[in-house]
C-alpha positions as semicolon CSV with decimal commas, in nm:
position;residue;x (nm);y (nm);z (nm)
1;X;4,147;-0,339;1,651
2;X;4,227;-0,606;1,376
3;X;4,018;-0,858;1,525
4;X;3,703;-0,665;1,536
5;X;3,778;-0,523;1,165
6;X;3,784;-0,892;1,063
7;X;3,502;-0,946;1,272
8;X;3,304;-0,658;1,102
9;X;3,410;-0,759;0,751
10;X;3,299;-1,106;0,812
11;X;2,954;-0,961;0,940
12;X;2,922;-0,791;0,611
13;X;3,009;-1,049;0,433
14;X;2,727;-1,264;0,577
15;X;2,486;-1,019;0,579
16;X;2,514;-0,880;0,215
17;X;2,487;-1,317;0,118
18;X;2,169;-1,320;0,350
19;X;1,998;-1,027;0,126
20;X;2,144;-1,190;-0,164
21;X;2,006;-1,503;-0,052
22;X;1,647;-1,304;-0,010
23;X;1,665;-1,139;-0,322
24;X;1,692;-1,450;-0,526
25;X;1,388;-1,616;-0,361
26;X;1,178;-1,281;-0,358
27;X;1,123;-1,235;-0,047
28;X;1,299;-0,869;0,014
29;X;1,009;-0,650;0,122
30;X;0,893;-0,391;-0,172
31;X;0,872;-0,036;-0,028
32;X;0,485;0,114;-0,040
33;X;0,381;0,274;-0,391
34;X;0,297;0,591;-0,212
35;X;0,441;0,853;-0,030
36;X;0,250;1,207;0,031
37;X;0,039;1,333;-0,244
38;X;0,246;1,505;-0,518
39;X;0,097;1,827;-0,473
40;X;0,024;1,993;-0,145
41;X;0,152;2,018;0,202
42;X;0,147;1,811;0,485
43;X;-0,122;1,917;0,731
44;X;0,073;2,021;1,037
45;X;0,016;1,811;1,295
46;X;0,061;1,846;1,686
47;X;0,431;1,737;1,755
48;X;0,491;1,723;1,380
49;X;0,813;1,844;1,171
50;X;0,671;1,713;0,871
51;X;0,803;1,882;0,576
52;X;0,623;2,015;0,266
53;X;0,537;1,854;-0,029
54;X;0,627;2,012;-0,391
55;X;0,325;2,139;-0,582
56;X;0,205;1,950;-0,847
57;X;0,206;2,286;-1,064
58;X;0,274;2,617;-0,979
59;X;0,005;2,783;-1,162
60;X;-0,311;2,821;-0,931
61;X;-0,626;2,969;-1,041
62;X;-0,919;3,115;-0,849
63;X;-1,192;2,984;-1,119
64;X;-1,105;2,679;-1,158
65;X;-1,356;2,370;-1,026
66;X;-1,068;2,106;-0,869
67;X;-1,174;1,797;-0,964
68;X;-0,988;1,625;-0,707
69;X;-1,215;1,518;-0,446
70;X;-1,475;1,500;-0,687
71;X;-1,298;1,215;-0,869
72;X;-1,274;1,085;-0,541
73;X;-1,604;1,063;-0,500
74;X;-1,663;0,939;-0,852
75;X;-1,411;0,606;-0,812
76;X;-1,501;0,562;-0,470
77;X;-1,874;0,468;-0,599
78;X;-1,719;0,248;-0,835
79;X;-1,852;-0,063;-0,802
80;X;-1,665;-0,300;-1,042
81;X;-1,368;-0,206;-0,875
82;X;-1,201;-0,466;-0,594
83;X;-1,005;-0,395;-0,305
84;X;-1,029;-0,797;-0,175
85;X;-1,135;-0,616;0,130
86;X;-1,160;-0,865;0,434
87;X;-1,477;-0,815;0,716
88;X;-1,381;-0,675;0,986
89;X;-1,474;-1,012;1,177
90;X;-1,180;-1,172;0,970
91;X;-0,919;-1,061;1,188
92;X;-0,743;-1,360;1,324
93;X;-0,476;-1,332;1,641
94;X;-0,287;-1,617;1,415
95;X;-0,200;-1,290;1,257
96;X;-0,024;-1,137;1,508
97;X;0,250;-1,352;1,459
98;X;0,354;-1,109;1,210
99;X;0,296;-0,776;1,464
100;X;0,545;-0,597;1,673
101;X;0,571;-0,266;1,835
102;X;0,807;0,022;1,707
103;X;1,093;0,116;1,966
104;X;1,077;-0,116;2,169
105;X;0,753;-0,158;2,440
106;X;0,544;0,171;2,302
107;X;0,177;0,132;2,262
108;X;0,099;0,176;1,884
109;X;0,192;-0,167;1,760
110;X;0,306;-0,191;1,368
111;X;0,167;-0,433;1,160
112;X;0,429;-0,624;0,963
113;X;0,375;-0,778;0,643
114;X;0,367;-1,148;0,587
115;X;0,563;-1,111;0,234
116;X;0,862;-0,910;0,460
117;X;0,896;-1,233;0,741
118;X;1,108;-1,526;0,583
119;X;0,990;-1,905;0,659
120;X;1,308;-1,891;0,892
121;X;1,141;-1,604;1,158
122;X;0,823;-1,801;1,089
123;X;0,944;-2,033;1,258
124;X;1,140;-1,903;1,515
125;X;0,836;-1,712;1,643
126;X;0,613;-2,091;1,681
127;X;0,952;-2,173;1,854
128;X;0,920;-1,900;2,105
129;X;0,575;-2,060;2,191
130;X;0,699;-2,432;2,199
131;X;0,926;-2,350;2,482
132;X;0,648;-2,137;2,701
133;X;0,388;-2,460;2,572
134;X;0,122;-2,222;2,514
135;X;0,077;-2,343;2,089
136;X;-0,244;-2,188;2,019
137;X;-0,426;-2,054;2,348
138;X;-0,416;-1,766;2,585
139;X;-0,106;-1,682;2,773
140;X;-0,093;-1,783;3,132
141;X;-0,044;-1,582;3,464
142;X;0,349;-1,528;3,539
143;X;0,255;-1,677;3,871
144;X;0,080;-1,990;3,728
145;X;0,318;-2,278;3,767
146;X;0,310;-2,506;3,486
147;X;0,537;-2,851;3,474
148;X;0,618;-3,059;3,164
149;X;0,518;-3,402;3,220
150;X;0,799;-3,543;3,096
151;X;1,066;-3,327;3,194
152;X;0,912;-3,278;3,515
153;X;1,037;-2,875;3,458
154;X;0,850;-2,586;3,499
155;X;0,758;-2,404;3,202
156;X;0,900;-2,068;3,115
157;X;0,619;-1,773;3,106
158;X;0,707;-1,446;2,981
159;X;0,643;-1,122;3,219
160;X;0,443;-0,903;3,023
161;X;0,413;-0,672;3,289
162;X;0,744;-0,565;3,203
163;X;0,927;-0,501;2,887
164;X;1,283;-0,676;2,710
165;X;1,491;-0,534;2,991
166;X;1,379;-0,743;3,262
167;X;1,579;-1,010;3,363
168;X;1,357;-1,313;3,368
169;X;1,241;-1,195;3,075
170;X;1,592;-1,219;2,941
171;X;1,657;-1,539;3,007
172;X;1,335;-1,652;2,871
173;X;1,481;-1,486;2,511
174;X;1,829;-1,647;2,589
175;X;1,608;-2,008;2,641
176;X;1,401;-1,942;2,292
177;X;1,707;-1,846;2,070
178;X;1,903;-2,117;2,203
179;X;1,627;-2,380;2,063
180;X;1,573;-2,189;1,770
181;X;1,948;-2,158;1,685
182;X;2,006;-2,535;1,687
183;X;1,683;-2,590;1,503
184;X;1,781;-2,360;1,243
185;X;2,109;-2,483;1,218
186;X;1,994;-2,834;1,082
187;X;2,088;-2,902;0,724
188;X;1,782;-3,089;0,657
189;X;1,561;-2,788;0,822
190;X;1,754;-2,531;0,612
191;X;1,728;-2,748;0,330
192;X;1,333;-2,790;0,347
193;X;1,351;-2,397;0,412
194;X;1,543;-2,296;0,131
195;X;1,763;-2,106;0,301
196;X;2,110;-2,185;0,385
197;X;2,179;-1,866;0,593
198;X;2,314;-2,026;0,961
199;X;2,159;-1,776;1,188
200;X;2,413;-1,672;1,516
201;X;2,285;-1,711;1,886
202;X;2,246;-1,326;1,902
203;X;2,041;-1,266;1,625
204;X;1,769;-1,565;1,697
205;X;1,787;-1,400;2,092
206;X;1,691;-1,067;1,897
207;X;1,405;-1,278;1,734
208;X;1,285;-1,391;2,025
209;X;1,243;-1,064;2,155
210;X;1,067;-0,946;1,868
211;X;0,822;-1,212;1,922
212;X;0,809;-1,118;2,295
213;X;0,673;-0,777;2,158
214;X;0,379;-0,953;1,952
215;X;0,280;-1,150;2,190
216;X;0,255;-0,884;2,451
217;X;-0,030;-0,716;2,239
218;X;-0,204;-1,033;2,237
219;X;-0,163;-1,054;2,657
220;X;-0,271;-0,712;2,650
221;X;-0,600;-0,790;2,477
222;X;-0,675;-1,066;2,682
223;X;-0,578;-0,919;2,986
224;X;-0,767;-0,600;2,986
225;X;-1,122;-0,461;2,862
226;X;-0,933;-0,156;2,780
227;X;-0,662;-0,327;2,616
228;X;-0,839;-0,528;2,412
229;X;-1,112;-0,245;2,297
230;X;-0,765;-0,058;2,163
231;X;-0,631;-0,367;2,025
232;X;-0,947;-0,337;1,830
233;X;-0,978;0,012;1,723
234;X;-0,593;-0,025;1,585
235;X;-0,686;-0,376;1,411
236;X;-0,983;-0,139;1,280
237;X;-0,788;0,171;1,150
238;X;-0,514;-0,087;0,980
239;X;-0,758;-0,243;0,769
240;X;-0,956;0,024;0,680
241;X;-0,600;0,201;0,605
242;X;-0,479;-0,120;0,383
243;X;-0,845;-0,112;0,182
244;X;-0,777;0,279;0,103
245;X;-0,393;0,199;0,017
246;X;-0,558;-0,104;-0,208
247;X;-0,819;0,095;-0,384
248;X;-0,605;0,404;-0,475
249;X;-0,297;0,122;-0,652
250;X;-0,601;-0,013;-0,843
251;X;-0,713;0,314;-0,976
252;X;-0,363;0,394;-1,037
253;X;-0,346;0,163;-1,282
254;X;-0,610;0,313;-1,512
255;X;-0,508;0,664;-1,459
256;X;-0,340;0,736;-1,749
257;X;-0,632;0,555;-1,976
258;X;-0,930;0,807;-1,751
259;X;-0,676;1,085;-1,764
260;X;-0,620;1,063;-2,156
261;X;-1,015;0,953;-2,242
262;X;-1,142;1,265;-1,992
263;X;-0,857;1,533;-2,119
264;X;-0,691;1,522;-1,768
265;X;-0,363;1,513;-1,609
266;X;-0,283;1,203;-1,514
267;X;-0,052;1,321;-1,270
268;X;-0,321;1,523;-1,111
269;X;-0,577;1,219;-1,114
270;X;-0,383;1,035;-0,907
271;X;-0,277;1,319;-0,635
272;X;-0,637;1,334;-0,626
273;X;-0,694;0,971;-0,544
274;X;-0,440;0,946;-0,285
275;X;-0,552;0,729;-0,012
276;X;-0,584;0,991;0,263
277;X;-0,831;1,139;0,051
278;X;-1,049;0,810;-0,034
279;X;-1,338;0,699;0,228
280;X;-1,313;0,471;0,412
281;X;-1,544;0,147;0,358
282;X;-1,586;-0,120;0,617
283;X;-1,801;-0,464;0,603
284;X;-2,007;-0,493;0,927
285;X;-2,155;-0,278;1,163
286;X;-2,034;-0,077;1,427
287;X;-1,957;-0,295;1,722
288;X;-1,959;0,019;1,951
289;X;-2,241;0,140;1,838
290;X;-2,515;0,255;2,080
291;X;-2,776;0,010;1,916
292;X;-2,585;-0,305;1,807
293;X;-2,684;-0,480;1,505
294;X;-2,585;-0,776;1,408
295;X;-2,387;-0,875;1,031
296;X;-2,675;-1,034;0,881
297;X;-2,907;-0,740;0,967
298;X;-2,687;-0,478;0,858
299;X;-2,616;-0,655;0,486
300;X;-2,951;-0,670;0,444
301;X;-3,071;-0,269;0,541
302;X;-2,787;-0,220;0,254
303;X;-2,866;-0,466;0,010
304;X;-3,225;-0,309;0,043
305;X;-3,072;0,048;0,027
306;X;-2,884;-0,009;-0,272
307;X;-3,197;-0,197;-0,408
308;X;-3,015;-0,530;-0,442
309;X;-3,111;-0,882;-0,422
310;X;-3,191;-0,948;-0,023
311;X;-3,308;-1,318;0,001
312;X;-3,062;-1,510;0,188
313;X;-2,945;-1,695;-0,113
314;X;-2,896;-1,413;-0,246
315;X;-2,698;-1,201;0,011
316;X;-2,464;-1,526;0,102
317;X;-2,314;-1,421;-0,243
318;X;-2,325;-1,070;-0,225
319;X;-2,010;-0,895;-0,101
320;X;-2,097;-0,546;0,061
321;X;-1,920;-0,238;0,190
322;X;-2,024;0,034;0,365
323;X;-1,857;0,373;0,244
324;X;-1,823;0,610;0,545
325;X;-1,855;0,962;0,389
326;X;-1,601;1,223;0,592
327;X;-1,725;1,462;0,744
328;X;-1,437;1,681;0,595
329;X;-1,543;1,626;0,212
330;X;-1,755;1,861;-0,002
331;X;-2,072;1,700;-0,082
332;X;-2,096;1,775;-0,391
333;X;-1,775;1,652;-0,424
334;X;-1,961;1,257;-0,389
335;X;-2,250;1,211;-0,625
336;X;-2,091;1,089;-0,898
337;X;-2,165;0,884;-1,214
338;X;-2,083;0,517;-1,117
339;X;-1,855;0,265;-1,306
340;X;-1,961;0,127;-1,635
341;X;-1,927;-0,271;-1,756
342;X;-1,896;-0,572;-1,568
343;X;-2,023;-0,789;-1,289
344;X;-1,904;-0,616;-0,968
345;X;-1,778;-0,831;-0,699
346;X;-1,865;-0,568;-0,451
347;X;-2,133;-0,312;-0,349
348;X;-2,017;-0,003;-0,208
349;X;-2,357;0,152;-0,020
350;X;-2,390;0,505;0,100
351;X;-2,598;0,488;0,417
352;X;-2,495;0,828;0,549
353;X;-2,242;0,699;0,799
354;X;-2,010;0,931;0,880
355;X;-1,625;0,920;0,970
356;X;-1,458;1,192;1,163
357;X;-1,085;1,093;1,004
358;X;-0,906;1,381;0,880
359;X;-0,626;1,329;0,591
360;X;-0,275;1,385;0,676
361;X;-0,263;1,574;0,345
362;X;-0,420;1,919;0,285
363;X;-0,686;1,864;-0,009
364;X;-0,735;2,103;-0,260
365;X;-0,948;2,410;-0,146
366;X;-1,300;2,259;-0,337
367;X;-1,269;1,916;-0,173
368;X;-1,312;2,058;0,128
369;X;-1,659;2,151;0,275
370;X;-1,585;2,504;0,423
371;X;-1,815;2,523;0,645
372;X;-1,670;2,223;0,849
373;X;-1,347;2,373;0,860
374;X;-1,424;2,732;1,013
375;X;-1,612;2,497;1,261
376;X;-1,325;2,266;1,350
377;X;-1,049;2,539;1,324
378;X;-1,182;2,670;1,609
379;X;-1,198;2,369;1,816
380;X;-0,832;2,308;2,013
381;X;-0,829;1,973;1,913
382;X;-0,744;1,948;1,620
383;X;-0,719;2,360;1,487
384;X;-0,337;2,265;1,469
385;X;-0,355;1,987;1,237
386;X;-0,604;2,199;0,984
387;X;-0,364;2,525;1,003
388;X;-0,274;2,435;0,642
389;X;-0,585;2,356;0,459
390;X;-0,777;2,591;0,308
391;X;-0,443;2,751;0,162
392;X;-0,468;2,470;-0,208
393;X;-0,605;2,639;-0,524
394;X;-0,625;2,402;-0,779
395;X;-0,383;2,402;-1,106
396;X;-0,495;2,591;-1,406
397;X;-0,707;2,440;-1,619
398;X;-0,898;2,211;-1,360
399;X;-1,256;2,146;-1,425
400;X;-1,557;1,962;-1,251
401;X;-1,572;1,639;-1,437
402;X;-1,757;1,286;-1,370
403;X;-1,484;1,020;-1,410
404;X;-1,628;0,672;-1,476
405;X;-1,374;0,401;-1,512
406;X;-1,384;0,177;-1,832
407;X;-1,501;-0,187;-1,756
């Protein structure tokens, strides 16, 4: 009992000079700006023992005109404002060095970060690689023998069929954290690193796994149609998740300036601008669509749309989005007066695309075009995850404003 009390004490002692380590070079991960919406509750969802949100006030009031979704639609036309939104062509598997799945092997795969990986896991995940000798291409067939030419030894492959549990797969992690512990134990790698942490066999083995669990989602995409159209459609929903997220910090920030200039609660302006509640804007067309178009045709049906410059010189410089209106929203709830000052660097463009996502959130009662949900509630799909909206008033003293954001 002594020894593994001085055993856990020196654990802690290592681990609380690792965060300290972290801290000091800024690279702790910062926990997301938002949470649920201040007001409301969560909309109950199949499976779901989500809790209730507090209200933002307690006074509700039948005549009141909730400006919520209607400053929603007002910033989301706002055209000076930037997300640094990238095309949905962007999307590089280099990235999926920093992806892993929750839980072990399940199918929705998380998307971690950069800023929360240090240079040290970096590395340890091009390590993993090294050893299988697959540095930049595909992953090979488990049965595919591969020999090093100088070695004259087989090359380790990882079983994706299976998951961390399987054997060969085990040894595989046992292999990579080996190499990766004596790598990372050099003084002049930890030096050029920064980091004088001395990682222990076990936790560059866990590494390794947690590499295994990236680079399965990349086999899984190659391996399959099916896998790779869901690979797609989660790559898809992230970034269209992380431009929302982006958009709603940036209005944030002049919240209390609109709120003050437009005799608003700032509190209020922001619930309202949540990013379940935004649109969602993409940068190319639909690549399942049933008539495919290609990038170049699509930017220039919107630059002509929004009556913008369409020459090719022209539209090389011109950053566009598309803003998918939901299907959920109030329409009048969208026309809005658009953002005054400035040079935008990107075009939002209503084209009447539509997007079937529903927010987690329930909006307030005016947001929400009522006629859509007596139609949905009484589909089985998804009547469950709409029991609580339509049950939001607005707070006393809300009025029907157009919010333009100062240059």
């Amino acid at each position: 009992m002594l020894d593994e009390n001085r055993n856990l004490i020196s654990c802690l002692g290592e681990l609380t000079q690792h965060v300290a380590v972290l801290e000091q070079s800024g690279r702790t991960p910062k926990p997301s700006r938002r949470g649920a919406p201040q007001r409301g509750r969560a909309i109950v969802r199949a499976l779901s023992t989500r809790r209730p949100a507090p209200r933002l006030s307690s006074a509700d009031s039948d005549d009141c005109v909730n400006p919520a979704l209607c400053v929603v639609g007002a910033l989301d036309g706002m055209s000076d404002i930037n997300t640094e939104a990238t095309t949905d062509s962007e999307f590089s598997d280099a990235d999926d060095d920093f992806a892993s799945t929750a839980g072990g092997d399940s199918d929705g795969p998380v998307v971690i970060n950069e800023g929360m990986l240090t240079t040290k896991e970096r590395k340890a995940t091009r390590i993993f690689r090294q050893v299988c000798n697959v540095c930049g291409k595909d992953w090979p067939e488990v049965t595919e023998v591969r020999i090093n030419p100088i070695t004259k030894q087989q090359y380790s492959t990882p079983n994706f069929q299976f998951d961390v549990l399987n054997l060969e797969n085990c040894a595989l992690f046992r292999k990579v954290g080996e190499r990766a512990q004596r790598v990372l134990s050099d003084k002049a790698v930890l030096k050029t690193l920064g980091d004088p942490i001395i990682w222990e066999l076990d936790f560059t083995t866990e590494c390794a796994k947690k590499s295994f669990r990236s680079f399965k989602k990349q086999w899984i995409k190659q391996a399959t149609i099916e896998g790779r159209e869901k690979a797609e459609e989660v790559e898809r929903k992230d970034r269209r998740f992380q431009r929302r997220v982006t958009k709603s910090d940036q209005i944030s920030k002049v919240a209390d300036a609109v709120a003050e200039e437009n005799d608003m609660d700032a509190r209020f302006l922001r619930d309202s601008t949540h990013p379940e509640y935004l649109s969602n804007e993409v940068s190319g067309p639909d690549s399942d669509a049933e008539t495919p178009e290609t990038h170049e045709s699509w930017k220039f049906r919107l630059a002509t749309l929004a009556k913008l410059p369409n020459d090719p010189a022209s539209l090389k410089n011109t950053h566009i989005l598309e803003v998918l209106v939901p299907d959920w929203r109030a329409e009048t709830r969208r026309h809005q007066k658009k953002g005054k000052g400035g040079n935008p660097k990107q075009y939002r463009v209503y084209a009447g695309r539509r997007s079937t996502r529903i927010p987690r959130y329930a909006p307030y009662n005016s947001g929400i075009k009522q006629d859509w949900l007596e139609d949905s509630k009484q589909n089985p799909d998804c009547a469950l995850g709409l029991a609580d909206c339509g049950n939001y008033d607005e707070p006393a003293g809300c009025e029907f404003k157009s919010i333009p954001l100062p240059a």
